[in-house]
DOSE-697547 format. One record per residue (C-alpha): y, x, z. Coordinates in steps of 0.05 Angstrom, whole numbers, padded with zeros to 5 digits, always signed. Each point is the difference from the previous one (the first is absolute). Example, Ala and Ser with C-alpha at 12.3 -4.5 7.8 and 13.67 -1.06 7.14 Angstrom:
BEGIN
-00090+00246+00156/+00069+00027-00013/
This chain:
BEGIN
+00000+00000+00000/+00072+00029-00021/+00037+00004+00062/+00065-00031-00043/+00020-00063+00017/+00000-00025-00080/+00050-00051-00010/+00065+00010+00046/-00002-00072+00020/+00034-00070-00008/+00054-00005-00044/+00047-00060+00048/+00028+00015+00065/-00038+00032+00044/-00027-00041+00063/-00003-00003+00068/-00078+00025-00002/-00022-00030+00065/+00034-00058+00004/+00061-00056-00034/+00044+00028-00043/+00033+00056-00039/-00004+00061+00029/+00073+00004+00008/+00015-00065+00032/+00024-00009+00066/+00025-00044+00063/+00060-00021+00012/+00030+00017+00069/+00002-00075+00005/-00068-00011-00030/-00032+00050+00054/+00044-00032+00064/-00033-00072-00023/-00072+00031+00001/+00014+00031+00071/+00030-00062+00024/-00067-00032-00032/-00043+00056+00044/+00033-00008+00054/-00020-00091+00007/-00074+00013-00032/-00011+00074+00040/+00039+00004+00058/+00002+00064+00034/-00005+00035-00065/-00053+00038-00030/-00025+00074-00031/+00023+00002-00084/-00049+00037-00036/+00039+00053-00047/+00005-00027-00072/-00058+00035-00045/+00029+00069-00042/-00045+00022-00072/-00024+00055+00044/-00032-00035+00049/-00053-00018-00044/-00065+00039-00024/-00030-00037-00053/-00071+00015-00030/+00005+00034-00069/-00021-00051-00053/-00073-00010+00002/-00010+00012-00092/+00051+00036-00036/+00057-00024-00046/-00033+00012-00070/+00062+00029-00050/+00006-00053-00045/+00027-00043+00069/+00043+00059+00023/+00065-00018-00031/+00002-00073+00038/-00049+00012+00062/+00034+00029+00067/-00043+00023+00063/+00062+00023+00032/-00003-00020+00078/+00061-00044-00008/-00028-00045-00047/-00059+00000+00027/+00023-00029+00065/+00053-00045-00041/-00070-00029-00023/-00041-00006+00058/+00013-00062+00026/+00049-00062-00014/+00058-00029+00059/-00047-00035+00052/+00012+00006+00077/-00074+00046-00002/+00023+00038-00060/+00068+00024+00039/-00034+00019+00066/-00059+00039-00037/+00061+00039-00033/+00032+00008+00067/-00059+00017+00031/-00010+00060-00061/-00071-00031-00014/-00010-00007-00075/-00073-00014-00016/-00003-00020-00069/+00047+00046-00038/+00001-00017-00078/-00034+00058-00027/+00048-00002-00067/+00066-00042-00010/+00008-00011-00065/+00063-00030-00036/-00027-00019-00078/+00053+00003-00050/-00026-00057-00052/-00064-00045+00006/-00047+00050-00038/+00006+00051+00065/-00025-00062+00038/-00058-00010-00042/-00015+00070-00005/+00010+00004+00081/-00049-00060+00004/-00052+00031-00041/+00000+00059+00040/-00001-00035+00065/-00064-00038-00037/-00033+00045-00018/+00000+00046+00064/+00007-00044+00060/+00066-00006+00023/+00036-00061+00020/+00069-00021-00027/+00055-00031+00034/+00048-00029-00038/+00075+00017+00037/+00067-00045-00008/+00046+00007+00048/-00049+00016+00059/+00036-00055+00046/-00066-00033+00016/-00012-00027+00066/-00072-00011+00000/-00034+00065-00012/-00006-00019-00079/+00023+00078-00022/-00039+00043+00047/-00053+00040-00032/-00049-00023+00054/-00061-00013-00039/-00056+00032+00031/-00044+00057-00014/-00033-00027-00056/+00053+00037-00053/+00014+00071-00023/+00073-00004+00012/+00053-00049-00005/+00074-00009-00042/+00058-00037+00013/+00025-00017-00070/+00079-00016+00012/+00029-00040-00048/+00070+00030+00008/+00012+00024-00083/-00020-00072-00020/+00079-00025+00021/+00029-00028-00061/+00019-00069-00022/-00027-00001-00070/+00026-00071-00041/+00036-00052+00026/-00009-00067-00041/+00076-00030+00013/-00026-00064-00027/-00061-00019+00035/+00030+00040+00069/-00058+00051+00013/-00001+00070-00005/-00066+00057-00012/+00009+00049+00056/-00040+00053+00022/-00043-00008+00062/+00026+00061+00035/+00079-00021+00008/+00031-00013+00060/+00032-00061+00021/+00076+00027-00002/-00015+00036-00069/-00022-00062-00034/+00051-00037+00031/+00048+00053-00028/-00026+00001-00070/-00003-00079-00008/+00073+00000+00027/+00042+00012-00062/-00033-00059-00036/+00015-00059+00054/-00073+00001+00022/-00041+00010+00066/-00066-00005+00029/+00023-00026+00063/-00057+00030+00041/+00023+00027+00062/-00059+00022+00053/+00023+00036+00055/-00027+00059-00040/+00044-00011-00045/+00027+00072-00001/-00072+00032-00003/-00049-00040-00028/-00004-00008-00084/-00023-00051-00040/-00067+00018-00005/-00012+00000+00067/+00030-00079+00009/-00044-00023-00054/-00064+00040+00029/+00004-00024+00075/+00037-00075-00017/+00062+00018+00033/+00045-00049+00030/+00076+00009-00012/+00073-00023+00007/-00008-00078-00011/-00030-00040+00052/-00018-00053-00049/-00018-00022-00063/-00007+00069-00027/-00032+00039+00065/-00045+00047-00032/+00000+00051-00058/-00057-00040-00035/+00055-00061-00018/+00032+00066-00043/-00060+00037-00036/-00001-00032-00075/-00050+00052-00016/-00039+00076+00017/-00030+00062-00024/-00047+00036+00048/-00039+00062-00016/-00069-00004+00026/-00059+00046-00006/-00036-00036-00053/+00064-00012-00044/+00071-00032+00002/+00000-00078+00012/+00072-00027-00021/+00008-00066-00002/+00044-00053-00045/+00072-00016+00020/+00007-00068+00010/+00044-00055+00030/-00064-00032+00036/-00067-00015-00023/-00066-00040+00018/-00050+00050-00036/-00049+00009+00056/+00011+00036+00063/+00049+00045-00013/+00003+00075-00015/+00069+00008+00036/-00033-00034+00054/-00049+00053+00015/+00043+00051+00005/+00055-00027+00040/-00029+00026+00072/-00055+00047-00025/+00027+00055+00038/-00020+00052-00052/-00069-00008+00011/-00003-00033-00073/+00050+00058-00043/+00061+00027+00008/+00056-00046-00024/+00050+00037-00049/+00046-00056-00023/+00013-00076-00001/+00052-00055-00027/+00030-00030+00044/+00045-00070+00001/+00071+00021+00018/+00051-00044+00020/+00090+00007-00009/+00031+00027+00047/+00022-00050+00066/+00074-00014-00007/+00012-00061+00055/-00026-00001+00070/+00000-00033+00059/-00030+00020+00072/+00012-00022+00071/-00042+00000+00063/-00016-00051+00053/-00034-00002+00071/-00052-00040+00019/-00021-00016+00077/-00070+00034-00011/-00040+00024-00058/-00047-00064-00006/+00070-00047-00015/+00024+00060-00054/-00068-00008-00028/+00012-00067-00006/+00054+00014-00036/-00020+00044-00053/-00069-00042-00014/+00054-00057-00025/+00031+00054-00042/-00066+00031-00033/-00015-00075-00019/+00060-00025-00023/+00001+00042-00068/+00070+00034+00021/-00030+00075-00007/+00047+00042+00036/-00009+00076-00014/+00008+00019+00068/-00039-00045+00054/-00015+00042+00063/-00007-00032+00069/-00002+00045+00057/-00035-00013+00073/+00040+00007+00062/-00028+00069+00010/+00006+00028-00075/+00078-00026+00008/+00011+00045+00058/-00029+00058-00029/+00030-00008-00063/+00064+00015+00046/+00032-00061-00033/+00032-00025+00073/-00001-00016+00068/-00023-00075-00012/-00060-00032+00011/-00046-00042-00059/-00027+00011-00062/+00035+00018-00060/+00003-00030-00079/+00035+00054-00049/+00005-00031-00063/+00026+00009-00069/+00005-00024-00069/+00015+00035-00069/+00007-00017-00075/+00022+00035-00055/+00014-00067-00034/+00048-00047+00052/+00039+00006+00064/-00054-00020+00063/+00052-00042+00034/-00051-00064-00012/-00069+00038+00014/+00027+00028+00072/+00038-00079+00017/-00066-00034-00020/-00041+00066+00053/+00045-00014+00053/-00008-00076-00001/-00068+00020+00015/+00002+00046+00041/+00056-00013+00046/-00035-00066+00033/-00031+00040+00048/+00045+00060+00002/+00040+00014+00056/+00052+00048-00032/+00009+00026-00067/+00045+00060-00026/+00050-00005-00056/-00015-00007-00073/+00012+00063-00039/+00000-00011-00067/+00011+00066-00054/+00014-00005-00075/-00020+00067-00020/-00065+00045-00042/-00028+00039+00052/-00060+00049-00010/-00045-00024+00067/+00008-00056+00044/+00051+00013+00048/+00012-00027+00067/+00074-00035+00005/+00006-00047+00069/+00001+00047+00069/-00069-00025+00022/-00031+00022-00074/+00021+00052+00004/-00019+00029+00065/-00077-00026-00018/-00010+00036-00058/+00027+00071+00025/-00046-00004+00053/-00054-00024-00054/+00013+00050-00046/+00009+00062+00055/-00052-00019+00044/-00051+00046-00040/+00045+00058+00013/+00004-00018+00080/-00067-00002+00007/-00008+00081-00016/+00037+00008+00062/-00032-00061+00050/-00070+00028-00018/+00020+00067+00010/+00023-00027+00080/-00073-00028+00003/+00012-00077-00014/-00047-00034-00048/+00041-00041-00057/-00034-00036-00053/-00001-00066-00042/-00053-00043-00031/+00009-00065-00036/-00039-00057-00025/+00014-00068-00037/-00025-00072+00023/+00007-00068-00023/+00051-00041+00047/-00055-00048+00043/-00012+00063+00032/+00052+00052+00006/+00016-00017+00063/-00071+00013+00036/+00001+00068-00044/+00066+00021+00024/-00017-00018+00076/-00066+00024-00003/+00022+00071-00027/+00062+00011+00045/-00043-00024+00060/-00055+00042-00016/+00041+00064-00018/+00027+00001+00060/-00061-00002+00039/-00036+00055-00037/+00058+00041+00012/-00007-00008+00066/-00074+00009+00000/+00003+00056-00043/+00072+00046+00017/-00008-00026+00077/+00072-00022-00012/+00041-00062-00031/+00022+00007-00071/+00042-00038-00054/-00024-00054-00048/+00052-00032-00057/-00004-00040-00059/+00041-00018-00062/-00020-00048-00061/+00018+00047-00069/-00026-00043-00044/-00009-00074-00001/-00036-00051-00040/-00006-00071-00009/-00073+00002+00036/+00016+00055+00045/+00030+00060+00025/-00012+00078-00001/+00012+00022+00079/+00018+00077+00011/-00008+00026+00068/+00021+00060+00032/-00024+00034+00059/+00023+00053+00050/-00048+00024+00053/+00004+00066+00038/-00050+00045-00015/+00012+00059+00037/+00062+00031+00043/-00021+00074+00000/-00009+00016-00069/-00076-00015-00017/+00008-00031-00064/-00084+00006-00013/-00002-00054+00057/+00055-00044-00031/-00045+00010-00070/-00060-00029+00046/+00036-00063+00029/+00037-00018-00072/-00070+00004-00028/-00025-00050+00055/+00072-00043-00016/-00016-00002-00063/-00064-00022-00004/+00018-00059+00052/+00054-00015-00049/-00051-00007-00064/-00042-00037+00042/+00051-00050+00024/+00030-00019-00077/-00073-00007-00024/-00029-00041+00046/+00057-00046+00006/-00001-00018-00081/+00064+00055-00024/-00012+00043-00046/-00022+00077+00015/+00072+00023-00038/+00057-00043-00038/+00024+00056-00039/-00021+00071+00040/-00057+00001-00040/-00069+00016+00031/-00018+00072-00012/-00048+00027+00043/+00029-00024+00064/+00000-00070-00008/-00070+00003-00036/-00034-00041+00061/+00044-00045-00003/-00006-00012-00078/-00076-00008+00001/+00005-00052+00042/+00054-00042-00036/-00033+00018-00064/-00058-00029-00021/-00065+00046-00006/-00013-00027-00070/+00058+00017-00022/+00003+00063+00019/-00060+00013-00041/+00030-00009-00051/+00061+00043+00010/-00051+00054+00014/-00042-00020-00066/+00074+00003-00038/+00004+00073+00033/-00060+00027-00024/+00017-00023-00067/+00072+00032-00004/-00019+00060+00045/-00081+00016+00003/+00003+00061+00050/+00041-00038+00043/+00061+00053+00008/+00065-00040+00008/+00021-00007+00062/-00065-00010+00038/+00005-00036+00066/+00057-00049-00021/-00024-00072-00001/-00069+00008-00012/-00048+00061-00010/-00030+00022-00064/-00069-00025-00014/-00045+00057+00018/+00055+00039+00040/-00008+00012+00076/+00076+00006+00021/-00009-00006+00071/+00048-00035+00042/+00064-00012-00033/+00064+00032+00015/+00030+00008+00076/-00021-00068+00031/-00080+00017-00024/-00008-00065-00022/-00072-00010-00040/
């Protein structure tokens, strides 16, 4: 093995390696007073910080096969890239990197120039055992990019996506546009721009994740109806897979059979590696309206917003927060649940759409903020009344506070899930309830359980909870890793016995694998497997994620060992 490192890396700014973010990104002074002021109510009497993780702290394997030269120009085995590719932005993934325990290093990182490096990468990995995983962004928060995949392969490769970052046609007429897989979300935001045009998906991963990566784990974004995930957008694909390219027919809609799109919306990349799609653009939202009201509890909100989801208003922005997610959202002193929401058009003013909401909603209200209406093009959705405004800063940062509150030992995660109306409210009392007992049981100590609806539906809701728990005071993060694992577990347990969902839109991975074998049913997965062996005989992408390959022993998948 050449002891060069190949290929001097990724081409776009260079990243925090361990945890959210660019590298060069940092806390405000009054960003870092807020998370001590959030310390000091969840930990009082402080706690040990473990030091944040330096390149040299780590001593990674040497890859296991070496780089043959026709991969040289694109492949990197540097240790920075490496690391950048080890794992995705989960709770477990930051405290492994804290703790300096990498297990499952890629072996190569290779960043293919055009789609006949990824078959020729494919072949390879084919023909001599070594497992692909296809890379986007690496935001995942269910263990879907780490090359965890037993001992049963030579080696493994995370194949980033990063060159494939272009917007290729734009059909003016028909509003859609072919873009490459491997863009981000403010690049193709950027390039649609100049012609009046937008996607209009905005996950909070906005600023990392690309558009391969929505359409491959189902990804929920900006609007919290009508159009809530990126399969309302995909008009069509092309994914390289072993055994050939399958690109299907752009199309309006179609009743052909089950559809091809279908199949590989959520695959993961266990099926190919997705290079490009057409997507349905929309122009660019010139009115809108947004205001915020408070409800008693989080039961009469609810209320509220079912009325809304069923009376065919469709407001982009529909988000009702429980007493607890209000407070921590720093929004004010005042007690209840909280409604933000918002409409926009590109077409008309919204004075009508928010006067029709508001007879709805107000009923049961007992205040509301003022109206704030805008007539301007903006490029994302923008927060305008105080309230708004305040919740999605604290949406948006909270990935970058939580380098520093796991660092101090507290355990801060999220999971969500999606149920039909009849029985939201037993789900959401049922989880908060039972989160706070196995906190107890398993920290010793009392923790923090919140919930906000980001999506809603005429049949139902999607219900995002957060939790903070301590996990430990004097700096041992590998005992934190333990109880999350436990937490998490309870928390996949909880959503699936009570009817949710395993994941609305954080996708299943490896960690939420348990989960998805029980929602799914066991014929079905057959088949998915059957479709796998088709597309990809030896079973090398992404192994572990969703199901196993036929004939593969993986072993117990990703951090939680789930079977």
């Amino acid at each position: 093995m050449s002891k060069s490192n190949h290929k001097t890396g990724s081409a776009r700014a260079k990243l925090r390696f361990w945890g959210w973010g660019y590298a060069d990104e940092q806390l405000g002074d009054d960003e870092l007073q807020m998370i001590d002021l959030m310390l000091e109510e969840l930990m009082p009497g402080g706690s040990v910080e473990v030091d944040e993780p330096q390149l040299d702290d780590f001593e990674l394997p040497p890859p296991r096969v070496e780089v043959p030269q026709q991969f040289l120009v694109f492949t990197s085995i540097s240790k920075y890239d490496r690391l950048v590719h080890s794992f995705g932005k989960s709770y477990a993934d930051l405290v492994r990197m804290l703790l300096r325990r990498v297990d499952n290093p890629p072996d190569w990182v290779c960043f293919p120039r055009d789609e006949s490096d990824i078959e020729r990468i494919l072949a390879h990995a084919t023909e001599h055992n070594i497992a692909v995983i296809p890379f986007g962004g690496g935001t995942s928060v269910c263990g879907a990019v780490e090359p965890a995949v037993g001992d049963s392969y030579r080696a493994t490769i995370s194949l980033d996506l990063e060159h494939f970052n272009r917007v290729l046609e734009i059909d003016q007429t028909s509003r859609a546009a072919r873009v490459q897989a491997g863009i981000l979300g403010p690049d193709l935001e950027a390039a649609l721009r100049p012609h009046g045009l937008t996607l209009r998906h905005f996950p909070q991963s906005f600023k990392f994740s690309t558009l391969g990566g929505w359409i491959a784990t189902r990804a929920g974004g900006h609007f919290a109806t009508l159009y809530t995930h990126v399969d309302d957008f995909v008009e069509s694909t092309r994914m390289i897979t072993p055994r050939g390219i399958m690109h299907t027919r752009r199309l309006p809609g179609s009743g052909a059979g089950p559809s091809p799109d279908r199949m590989v919306l959520g695959s993961e990349g266990i099926l190919g590696v997705i290079t490009e799609a057409w997507v349905k653009l929309q122009q660019v939202p010139r009115w809108r309206a947004s205001t915020s009201l408070r409800y008693a509890n989080f039961s009469h909100g609810a209320d509220a917003v079912r009325r809304i989801a069923q009376a065919g208003l469709y407001p982009s922005n529909c988000r009702l927060l429980d007493e607890t997610e209000a407070h921590w959202s720093g929004l004010d002193g005042r007690r209840g649940a909280l409604l933000v929401i918002g409409f926009e058009s590109a077409d008309h003013p919204q004075t009508a759409s928010m006067d029709r909401a508001l007879a709805v909603l107000q009923s049961n209200a007992t205040e509301s903020a003022d109206i704030v209406y805008s007539d301007t093009q903006q490029d994302a959705p923008v927060a305008t009344d105080g309230a708004v405004a305040q919740w999605r800063n604290a949406f948006l940062r909270m990935p970058y506070y939580r380098n520093r509150l796991v660092a101090r030992g507290l355990i801060v995660d999220t999971f969500e899930t999606a149920i039909t109306w009849d029985r939201w409210q037993v789900m959401y009392r049922t989880v908060v309830s039972g989160m706070q007992v196995a906190m107890v049981e398993i920290s010793g100590q009392p923790g923090r359980v919140s919930c906000r609806f980001t999506h809603v539906y005429p049949d139902g809701p999607a219900l995002y909870f957060s939790f903070f728990a301590i996990g430990s005071r004097r700096g041992d993060l590998q005992a934190a890793l333990q109880m999350w694992r436990e937490l998490k577990s309870r928390a996949n347990q909880l959503v699936i016995s009570l009817g949710g969902t395993i994941t609305h839109h954080h996708a299943v991975g490896r960690d939420h694998r348990s989960g998805y074998h029980a929602q799914s049913p066991e014929l079905y997965r057959g088949m998915l497997a059957a479709a796998k062996v088709e597309v990809d005989p030896q079973g090398v992408l992404n192994p572990g994620v969703l199901i196993d390959p036929i004939g593969r022993n993986v072993g117990p998948s990703g951090v939680l060992g789930d079977p």
